[in-house]
MIMARVEX-532935 format. One line per 4 residues: number of its first residue (from 0); for each residue x, z, y of C-alpha. Coordinates in steps of 0.001 Angstrom, whole numbers, m for minus. Layout:
! MIMARVEX-532935
NUM = X,Z,Y; ...
//
This chain:
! MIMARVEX-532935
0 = m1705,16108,12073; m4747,17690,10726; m4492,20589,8464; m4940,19596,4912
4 = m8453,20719,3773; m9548,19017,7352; m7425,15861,6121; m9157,15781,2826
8 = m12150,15751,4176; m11332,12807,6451; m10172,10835,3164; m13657,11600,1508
12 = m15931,10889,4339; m13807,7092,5208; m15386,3952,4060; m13967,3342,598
16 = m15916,m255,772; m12088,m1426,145; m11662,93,m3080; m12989,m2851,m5585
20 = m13325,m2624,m9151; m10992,m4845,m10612; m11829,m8215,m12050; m11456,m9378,m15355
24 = m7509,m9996,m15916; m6223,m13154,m14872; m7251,m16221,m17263; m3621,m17502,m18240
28 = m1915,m15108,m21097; 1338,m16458,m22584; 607,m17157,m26664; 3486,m18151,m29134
32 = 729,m19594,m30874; m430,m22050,m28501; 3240,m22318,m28162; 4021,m23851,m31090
36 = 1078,m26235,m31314; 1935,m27403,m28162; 5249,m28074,m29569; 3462,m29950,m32945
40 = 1332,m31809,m30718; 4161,m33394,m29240; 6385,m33760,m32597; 2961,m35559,m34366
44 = 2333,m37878,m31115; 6112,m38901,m30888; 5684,m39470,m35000; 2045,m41464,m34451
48 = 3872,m43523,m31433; 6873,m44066,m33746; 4856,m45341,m36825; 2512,m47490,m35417
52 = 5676,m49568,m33485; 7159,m49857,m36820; 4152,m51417,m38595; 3164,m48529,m40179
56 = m525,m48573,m42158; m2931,m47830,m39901; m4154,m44942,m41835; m958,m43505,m41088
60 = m415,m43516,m37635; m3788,m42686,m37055; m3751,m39491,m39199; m342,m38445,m37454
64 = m2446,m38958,m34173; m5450,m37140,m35142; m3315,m34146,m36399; m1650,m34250,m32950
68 = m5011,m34066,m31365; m6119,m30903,m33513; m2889,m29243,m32766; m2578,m30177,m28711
72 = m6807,m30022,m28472; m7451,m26551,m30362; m7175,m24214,m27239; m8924,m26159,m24866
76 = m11491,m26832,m27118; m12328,m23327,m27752; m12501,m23003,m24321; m14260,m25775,m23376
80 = m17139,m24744,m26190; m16926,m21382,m24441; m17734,m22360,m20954; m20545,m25054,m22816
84 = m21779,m21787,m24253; m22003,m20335,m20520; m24067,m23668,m19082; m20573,m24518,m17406
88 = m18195,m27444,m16720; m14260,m26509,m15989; m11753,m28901,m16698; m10863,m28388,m19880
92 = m14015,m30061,m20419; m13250,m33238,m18959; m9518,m32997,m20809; m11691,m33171,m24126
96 = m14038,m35271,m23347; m11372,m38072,m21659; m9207,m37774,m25098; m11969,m38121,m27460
100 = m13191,m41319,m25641; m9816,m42347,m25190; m9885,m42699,m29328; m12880,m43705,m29606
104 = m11242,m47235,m28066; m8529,m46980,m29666; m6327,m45535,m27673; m4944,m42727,m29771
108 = m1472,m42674,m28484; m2908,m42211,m24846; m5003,m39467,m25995; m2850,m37359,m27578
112 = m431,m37717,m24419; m3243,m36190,m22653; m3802,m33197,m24911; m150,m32974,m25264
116 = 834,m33016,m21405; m2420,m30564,m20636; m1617,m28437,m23334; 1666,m28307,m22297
120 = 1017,m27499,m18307; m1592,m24483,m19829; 1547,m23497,m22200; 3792,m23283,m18709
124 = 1147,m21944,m16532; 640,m18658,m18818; 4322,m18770,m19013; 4441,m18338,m15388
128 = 2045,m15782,m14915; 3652,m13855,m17568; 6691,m13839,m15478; 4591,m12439,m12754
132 = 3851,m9100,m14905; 7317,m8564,m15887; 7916,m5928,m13507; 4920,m4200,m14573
136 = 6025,m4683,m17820; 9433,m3531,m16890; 7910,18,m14787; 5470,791,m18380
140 = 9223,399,m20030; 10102,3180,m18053; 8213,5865,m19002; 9332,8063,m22320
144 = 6917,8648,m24888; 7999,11971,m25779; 9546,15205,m23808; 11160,18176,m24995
148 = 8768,21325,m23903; 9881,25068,m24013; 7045,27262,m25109; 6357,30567,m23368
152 = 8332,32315,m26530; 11049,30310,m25322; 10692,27983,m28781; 11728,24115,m27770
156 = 9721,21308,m29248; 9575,17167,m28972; 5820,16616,m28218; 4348,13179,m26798
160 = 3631,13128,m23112; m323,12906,m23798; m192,16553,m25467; 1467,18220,m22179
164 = m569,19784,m19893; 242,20676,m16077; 1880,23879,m15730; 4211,23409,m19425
168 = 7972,23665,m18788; 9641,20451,m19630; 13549,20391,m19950; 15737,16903,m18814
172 = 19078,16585,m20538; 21681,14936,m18409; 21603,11345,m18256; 17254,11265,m19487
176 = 14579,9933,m18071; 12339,12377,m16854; 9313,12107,m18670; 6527,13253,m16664
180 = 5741,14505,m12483; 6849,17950,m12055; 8892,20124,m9608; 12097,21456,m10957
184 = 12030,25173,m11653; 16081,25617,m12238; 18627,23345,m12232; 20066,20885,m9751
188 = 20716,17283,m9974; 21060,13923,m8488; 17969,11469,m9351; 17875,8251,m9613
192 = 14297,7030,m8174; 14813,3213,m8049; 12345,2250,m10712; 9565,4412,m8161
196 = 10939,3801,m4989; 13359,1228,m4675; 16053,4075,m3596; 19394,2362,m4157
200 = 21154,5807,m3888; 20464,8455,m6273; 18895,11448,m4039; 19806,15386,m4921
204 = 16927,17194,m6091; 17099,20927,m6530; 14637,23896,m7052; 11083,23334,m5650
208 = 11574,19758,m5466; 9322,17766,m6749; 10398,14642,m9353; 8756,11416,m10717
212 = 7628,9978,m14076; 10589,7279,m15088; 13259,8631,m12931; 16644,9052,m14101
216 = 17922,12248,m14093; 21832,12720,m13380; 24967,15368,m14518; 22651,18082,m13963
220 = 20421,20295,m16863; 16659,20348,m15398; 13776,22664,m16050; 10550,20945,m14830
224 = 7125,22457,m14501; 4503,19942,m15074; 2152,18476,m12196; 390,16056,m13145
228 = m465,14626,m16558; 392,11240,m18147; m2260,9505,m17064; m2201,10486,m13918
232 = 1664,10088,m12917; 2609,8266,m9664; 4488,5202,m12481; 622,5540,m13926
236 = m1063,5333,m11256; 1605,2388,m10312; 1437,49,m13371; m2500,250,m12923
240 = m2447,m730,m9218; m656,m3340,m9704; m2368,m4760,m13158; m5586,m4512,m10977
244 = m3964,m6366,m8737; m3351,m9053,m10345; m6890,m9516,m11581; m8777,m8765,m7894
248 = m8263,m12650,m6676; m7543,m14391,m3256; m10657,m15586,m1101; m8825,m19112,m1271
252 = m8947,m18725,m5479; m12976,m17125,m5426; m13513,m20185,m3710; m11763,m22790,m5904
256 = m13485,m20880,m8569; m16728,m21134,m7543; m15958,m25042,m6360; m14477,m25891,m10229
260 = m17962,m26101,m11980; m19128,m28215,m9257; m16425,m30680,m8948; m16343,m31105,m12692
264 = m19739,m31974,m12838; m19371,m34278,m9906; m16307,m35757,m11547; m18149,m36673,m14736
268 = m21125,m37923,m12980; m18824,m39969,m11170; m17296,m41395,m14560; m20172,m42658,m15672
272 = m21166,m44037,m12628; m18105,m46136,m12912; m19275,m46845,m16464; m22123,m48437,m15490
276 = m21209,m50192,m12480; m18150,m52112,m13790; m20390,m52807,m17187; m23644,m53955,m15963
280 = m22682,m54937,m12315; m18930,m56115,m12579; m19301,m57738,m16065; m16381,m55946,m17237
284 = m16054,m55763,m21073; m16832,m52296,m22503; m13754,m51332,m23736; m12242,m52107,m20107
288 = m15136,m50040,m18688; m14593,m47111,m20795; m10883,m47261,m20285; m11696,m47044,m16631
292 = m14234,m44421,m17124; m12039,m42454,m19245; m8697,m43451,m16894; m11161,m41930,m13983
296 = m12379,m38652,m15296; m8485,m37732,m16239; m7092,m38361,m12997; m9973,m36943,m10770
300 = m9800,m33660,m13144; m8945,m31001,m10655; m6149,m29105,m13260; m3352,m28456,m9979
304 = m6017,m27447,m7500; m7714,m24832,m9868; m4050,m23552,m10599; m2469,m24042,m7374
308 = m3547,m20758,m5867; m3123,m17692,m8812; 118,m19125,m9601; 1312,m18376,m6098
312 = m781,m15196,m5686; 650,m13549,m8197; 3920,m14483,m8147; 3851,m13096,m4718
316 = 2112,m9533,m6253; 4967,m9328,m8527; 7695,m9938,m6007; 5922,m7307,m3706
320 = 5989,m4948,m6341; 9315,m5645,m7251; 10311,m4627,m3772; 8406,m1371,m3880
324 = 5357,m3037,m2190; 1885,m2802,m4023; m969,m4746,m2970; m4534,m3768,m4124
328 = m4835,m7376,m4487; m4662,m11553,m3476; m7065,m11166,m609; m5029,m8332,740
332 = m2115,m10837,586; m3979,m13128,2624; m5009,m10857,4963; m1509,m9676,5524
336 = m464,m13024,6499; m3036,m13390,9567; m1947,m9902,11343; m1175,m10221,15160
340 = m1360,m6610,15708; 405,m3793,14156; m758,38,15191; 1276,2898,13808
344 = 861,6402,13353; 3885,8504,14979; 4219,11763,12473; 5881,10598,8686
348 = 5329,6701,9630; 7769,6194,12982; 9455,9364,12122; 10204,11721,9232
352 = 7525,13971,9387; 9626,17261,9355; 11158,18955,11763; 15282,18812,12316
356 = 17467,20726,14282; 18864,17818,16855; 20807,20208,19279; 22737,23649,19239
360 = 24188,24765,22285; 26097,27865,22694; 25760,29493,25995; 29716,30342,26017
364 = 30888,26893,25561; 28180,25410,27934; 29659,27527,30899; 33166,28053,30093
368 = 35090,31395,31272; 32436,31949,33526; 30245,33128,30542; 32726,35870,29924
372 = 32865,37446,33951; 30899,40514,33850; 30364,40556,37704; 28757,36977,36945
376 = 26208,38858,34479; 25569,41770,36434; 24354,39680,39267; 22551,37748,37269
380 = 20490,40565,35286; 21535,44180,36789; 19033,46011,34097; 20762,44160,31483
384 = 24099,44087,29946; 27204,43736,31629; 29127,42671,28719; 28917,38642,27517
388 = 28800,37977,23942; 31062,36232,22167; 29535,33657,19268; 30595,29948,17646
392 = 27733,27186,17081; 27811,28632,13031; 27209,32212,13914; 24722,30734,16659
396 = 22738,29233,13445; 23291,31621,10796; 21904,34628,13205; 18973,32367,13744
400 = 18394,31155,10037; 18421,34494,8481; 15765,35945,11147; 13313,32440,10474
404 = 14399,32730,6637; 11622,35500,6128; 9437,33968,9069; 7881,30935,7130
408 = 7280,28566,10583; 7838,24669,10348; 10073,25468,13387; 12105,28257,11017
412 = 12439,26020,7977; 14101,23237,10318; 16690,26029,11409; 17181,27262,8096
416 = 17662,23545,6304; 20747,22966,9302; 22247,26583,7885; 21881,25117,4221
420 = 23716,21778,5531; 26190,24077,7623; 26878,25823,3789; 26411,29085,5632
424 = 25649,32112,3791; 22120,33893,5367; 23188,37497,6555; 20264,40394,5029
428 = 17698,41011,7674; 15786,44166,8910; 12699,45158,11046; 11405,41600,11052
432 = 8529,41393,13836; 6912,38064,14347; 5403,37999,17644; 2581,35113,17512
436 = 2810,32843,20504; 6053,33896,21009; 8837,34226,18138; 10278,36613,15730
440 = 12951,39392,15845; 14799,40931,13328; 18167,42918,13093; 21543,41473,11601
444 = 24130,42904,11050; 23008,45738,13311; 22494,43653,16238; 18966,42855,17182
448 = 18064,39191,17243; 15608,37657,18829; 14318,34270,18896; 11709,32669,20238
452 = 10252,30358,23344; 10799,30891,27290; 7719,33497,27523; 9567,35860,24986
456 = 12671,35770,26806; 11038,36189,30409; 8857,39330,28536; 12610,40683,27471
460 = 13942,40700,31210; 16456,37878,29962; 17533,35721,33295; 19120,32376,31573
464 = 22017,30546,33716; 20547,27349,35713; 22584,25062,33798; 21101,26252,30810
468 = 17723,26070,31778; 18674,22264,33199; 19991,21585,29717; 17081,22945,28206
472 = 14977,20901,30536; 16436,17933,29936; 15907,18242,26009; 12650,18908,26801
476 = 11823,15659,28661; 12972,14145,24918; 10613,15062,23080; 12311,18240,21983
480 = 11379,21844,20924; 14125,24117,22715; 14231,28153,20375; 16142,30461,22732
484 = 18596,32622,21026; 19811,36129,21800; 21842,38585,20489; 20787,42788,21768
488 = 18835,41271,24598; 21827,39095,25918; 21766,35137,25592; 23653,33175,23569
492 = 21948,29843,22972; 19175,27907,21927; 18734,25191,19282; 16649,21892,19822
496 = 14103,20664,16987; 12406,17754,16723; 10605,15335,14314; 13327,12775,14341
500 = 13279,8739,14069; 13209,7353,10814; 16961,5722,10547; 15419,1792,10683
504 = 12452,2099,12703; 13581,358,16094; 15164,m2684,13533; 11970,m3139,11558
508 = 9969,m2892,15012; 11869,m5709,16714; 12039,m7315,13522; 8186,m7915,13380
512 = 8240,m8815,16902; 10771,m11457,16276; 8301,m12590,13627; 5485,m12928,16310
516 = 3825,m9973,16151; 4167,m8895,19612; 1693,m6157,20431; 2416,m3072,18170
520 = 625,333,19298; 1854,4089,18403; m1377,6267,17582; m422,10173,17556
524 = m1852,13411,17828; 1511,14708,19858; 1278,15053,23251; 2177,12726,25773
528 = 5479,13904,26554; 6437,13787,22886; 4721,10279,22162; 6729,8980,25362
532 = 10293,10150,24091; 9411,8576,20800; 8095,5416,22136; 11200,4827,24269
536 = 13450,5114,21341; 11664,2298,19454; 10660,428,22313; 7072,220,22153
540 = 5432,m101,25571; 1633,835,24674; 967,4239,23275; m1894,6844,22811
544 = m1280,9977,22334; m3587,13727,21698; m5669,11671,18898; m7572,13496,16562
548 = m8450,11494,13188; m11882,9791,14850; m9940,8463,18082; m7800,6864,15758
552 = m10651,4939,13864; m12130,4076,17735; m8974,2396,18647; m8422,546,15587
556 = m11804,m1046,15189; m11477,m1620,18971; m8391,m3478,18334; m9112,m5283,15251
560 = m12470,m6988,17513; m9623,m8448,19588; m7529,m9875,16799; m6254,m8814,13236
564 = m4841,m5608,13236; m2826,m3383,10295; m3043,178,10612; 116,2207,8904
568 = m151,5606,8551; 902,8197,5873; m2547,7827,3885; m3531,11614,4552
572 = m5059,12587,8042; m4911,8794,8906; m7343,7646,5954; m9976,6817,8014
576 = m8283,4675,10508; m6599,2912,7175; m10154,1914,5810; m11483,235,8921
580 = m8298,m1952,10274; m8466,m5549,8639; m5551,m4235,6845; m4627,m761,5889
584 = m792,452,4769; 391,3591,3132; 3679,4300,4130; 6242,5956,2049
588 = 3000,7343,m195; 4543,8582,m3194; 2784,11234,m4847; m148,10841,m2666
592 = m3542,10150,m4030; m5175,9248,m579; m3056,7279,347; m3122,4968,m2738
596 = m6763,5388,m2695; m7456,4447,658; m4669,1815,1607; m4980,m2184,1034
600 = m1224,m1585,900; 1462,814,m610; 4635,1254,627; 6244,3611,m2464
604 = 9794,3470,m195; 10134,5305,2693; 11822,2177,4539; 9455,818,7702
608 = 11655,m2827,7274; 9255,m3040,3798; 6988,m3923,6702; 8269,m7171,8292
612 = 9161,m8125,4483; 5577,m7621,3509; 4507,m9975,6511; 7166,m12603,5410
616 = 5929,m12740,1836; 2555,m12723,2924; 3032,m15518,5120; 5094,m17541,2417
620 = 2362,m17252,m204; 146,m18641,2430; 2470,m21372,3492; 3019,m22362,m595
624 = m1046,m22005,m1148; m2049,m24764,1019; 930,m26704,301; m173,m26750,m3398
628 = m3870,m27362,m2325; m2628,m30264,m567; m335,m31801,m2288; m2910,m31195,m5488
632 = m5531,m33437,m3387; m3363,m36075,m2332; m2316,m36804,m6074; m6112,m36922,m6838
636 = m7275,m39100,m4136; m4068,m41443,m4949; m4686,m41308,m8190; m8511,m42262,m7972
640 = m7823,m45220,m5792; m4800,m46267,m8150; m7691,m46428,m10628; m9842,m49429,m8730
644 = m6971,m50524,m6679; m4652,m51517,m9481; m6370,m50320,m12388; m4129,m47372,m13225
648 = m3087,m47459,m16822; m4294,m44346,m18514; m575,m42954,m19732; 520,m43115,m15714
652 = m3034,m41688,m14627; m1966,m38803,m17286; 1492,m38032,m16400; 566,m38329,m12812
656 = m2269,m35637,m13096; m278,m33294,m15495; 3190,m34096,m13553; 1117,m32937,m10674
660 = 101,m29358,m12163; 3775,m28738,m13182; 5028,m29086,m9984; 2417,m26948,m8397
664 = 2856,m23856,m11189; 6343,m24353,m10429; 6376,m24431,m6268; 4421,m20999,m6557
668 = 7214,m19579,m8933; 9621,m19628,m5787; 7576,m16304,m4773; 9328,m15047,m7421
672 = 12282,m14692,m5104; 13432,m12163,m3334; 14734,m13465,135
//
């Protein structure tokens, strides 16, 4: 791992060509309005049909008609003026243009079936896609409007979260939502972090811990310090993420896009085409011309296609988000569905990223009585003590923790953290020395301790029993950090620390295997030794390890030329390997702005089987794309040569082509579900 100024640096200096502004928001916004005159259209068509069977005046069922058509036509109308305005064709176009000549022959009740069923599929498309921002509607739900701040006079006050700054003291009642990012000053509690990362456990958070916007806080009183301000909160920054994207679209839906003007000219031009040809060449009568024409243009309107791709898209963005997955946007959805390679970064992606004690082993219970034969000692080390020491695996830790308490090493902190989870009480400490290279000393309890790597102990005259050193040794060859232990110059032990697997990362690995991605590559800084051990436990076969930041990037642009390869790293020191795979995930990123800067992909839980689940959604989506592109194209061409083959009534031709969009909105709502 770099250090951090060297990491932010990294993040600054990678390509950021990744990071796109986001588009305009997606067309399709659920309107009660357009509702309810889809609803009239349909009561004033049924009322037009009804009346003009009966032998109503003609005055009648025509006006019922025409007030259907006002009611079913006003939206697409607007819009079709709109995209006039811009020199463009889309299809609400042709929808207007087919039911306007469709009663200009007369056929009113076919018309305003048209309107009706089109308004109706628009109606149920923005209905869908406003089912696709529920869960950011849910997450901006989350976050409290107001907190309850403690001034420096100690005065409490209800302000809104815009008027705190970073550094004011915010206090959490038991049972609240925590208003804004902070780290707890005093107080202990259990939080519940679901809404932020998918955590189905509450997790205990306690002094210098830091906490998130929309968390729930538990039994425990909480005195926050803020960190961040509103706008800038990890839910913040989360809710915009994933409203931008939804508006950044899928290559497949720039394309249809682009193609929708074109078609819809072609379409018309190929309406009147027919026009002429079965007037002036086939000697068909006018009206039965313009039916045809009109018959045509409907069912050769491209409706499904233009819809068959954002209705999947984002359904697929709001599961993944859902799931604690955010995408940047569609084409990083499609691009997650092509990977063959995966290559992962070792430190805080494979494993935890912090050090844990993984072994203690007391030197009396190693050897037995033989630790306790003074002859056995004296032959061992005749310039040191005669008389073995005595200790359990708890005194073994506490006399270690209290030294490291004061010593402030990574190494230290993992020792102290096992004392905390031992619930050992640290013994006071005097004449601390830290010897650099080497360890730190420090008397307890009037006993000098000393702790610290093979050198310091070889410098001290200490001669360690061979089946200690062997154990040693063969903690070692794992990967391990072994901290020799004694107590006045005699040994008593030595604890093991390591950076230790995350609890799933073997399952998710084979998991993506068994999906077909077969060649997955650890990237790491560690040594060799290290980077072996680890790659055994997970079972990954090609490995490079002694990296610095820019060996990283060399690999992974040497790996995507060979085929599509995601890079996953933690988003810090890794940044610049994230920006130039094909596709680049965060893992576990909360809190951390390079990471959701930098990454085509956030993974907000610490959980590695988000990956293969981010694969199998990505793959889905794909799958239900081109089976709505597909199926939307069949109906058309069907549909077309129904037209000349049989000559397709114009009702059929309508339900066929609206029918058709229905189906397709509602295939791409199954990414809706989590599987």
């Amino acid at each position: 791992m770099l250090p951090s100024d060297a990491s932010a640096q990294r993040a600054q200096t990678a390509p950021q060509t990744k990071i796109a502004e986001s588009s305009p928001a997606p067309q399709f916004q659920f309107n009660r309005i357009e509702a309810a005159l889809t609803a009239l259209c349909f009561i004033f068509m049924v009322a037009g049909i009804a009346a003009e069977n009966l032998g109503a005046p003609t005055w009648l069922h025509t006006g019922l008609f025409l007030v259907s058509y006002l009611t079913g036509g006003y939206v697409g109308t607007r819009t079709a003026l709109e995209a006039l305005r811009e020199k463009r064709l889309d299809v609400n176009v042709l929808m207007i243009v087919a039911a306007i000549g469709a009663a200009s022959i007369g056929y009113w009740a076919e018309g305003a079936m048209l309107l009706f069923l089109f308004s109706l599929s628009n109606t149920l498309q923005a209905f869908a896609m406003e089912r696709s921002r529920n869960a950011i509607r849910a997450l901006m739900k989350l976050r409290p409007n107001e907190a309850l701040r403690r001034a420096a006079d100690g005065t409490e006050k209800i302000v809104p979260i815009e008027a705190l700054q970073i550094g004011d003291m915010i206090l959490v009642k038991p049972g609240e939502r925590i208003a804004m990012d902070g780290r707890i000053e005093h107080g202990a509690s259990a939080i519940d972090q679901s809404a932020i990362t998918g955590e189905s456990m509450p997790v205990e958070r306690a002094p210098g811990d830091d906490v998130f916007a929309g968390s729930v806080n538990g039994q425990g009183a909480l005195e926050i310090r803020v960190t961040r301000l509103a706008q800038d909160t990890t839910l913040a920054r989360v809710i915009e993420l994933v409203e931008q994207a939804q508006g950044r679209k899928a290559q497949t839906q720039r394309f249809l896009d682009e193609f929708e003007p074109k078609y819809a000219f072609g379409v018309i031009a190929f309406s009147l085409l027919t026009l002429v040809v079965s007037y002036f060449v086939m000697n068909m009568s006018w009206d039965a011309s313009f039916y045809r024409a009109m018959t045509l243009l409907v069912v050769a309107s491209p409706c499904a296609l233009v819809i068959s791709t954002p209705a999947s898209i984002l359904s697929a963005i709001a599961n993944a988000a859902r799931n604690s997955i955010l995408f940047k946007g569609g084409s990083y959805l499609e691009q997650a569905a092509s990977i063959q390679s995966i290559a992962l970064d070792k430190t805080g992606t494979l494993t935890l990223g912090k050090p844990r004690v993984t072994d203690v082993v007391v030197a009396a219970e190693a050897l037995g009585e033989k630790w306790f034969d003074a002859a056995f000692f004296e032959q061992l080390n005749p310039s040191g003590p005669s008389t073995p020491e005595r200790c359990t695996a708890d005194e073994l830790v506490l006399w270690a923790a209290s030294v490291e308490k004061r010593s402030e090493h990574p190494l230290g902190d993992a020792i102290v953290a096992e004392a905390q989870q031992r619930n050992l009480t640290l013994a006071q400490v005097d004449d601390l020395v830290a010897l650099s290279g080497l360890g730190v000393t420090g008397t307890v309890d009037g006993a000098l301790i000393q702790i610290g790597n093979k050198r310091m102990m070889e410098a001290a005259n200490q001669v360690w029993p061979e089946p200690l050193r062997r154990r040693a040794r063969d903690l070692e060859s794992e990967g391990k950090t072994v901290i020799g232990i004694s107590r006045n110059n005699h040994p008593i032990g030595f604890i093991a620390v390591a950076d230790t697997l995350r609890p799933q990362a073997r399952q998710a690995l084979d998991t993506l295997r068994a999906r077909g991605i077969h060649r997955i590559i650890m990237l790491t800084g560690d040594t060799r030794r290290v980077a072996e051990s680890i790659a055994r436990q997970v079972g990954i076969d090609e490995f490079y390890a002694d990296l610095l930041p820019q060996d990283k990037v060399t690999l992974v642009e040497r790996f995507a030329k060979q085929n599509a390869t995601a890079m996953v790293g933690d988003g810090v020191n890794d940044a610049p390997a994230l920006a130039v795979s094909h596709l680049g995930v965060a893992m576990g990123a909360i809190g951390s702005d390079v990471a959701l800067e930098t990454a085509d992909v956030v993974l907000m839980r610490d959980d590695l089987m988000r990956l293969p689940y981010l694969i199998d959604l990505a793959r889905r989506a794909r799958r239900i794309v081109w089976q709505n592109i597909a199926f939307s194209l069949t109906v058309i061409v069907v549909l077309i040569l129904s037209v000349f083959a049989i000559t397709l009534p114009l009702p059929l031709g309508v339900v066929g082509h609206e029918g058709s969009t229905l189906l397709v909105v509602l295939n791409g709502l199954r990414l809706l579900r989590t599987h």
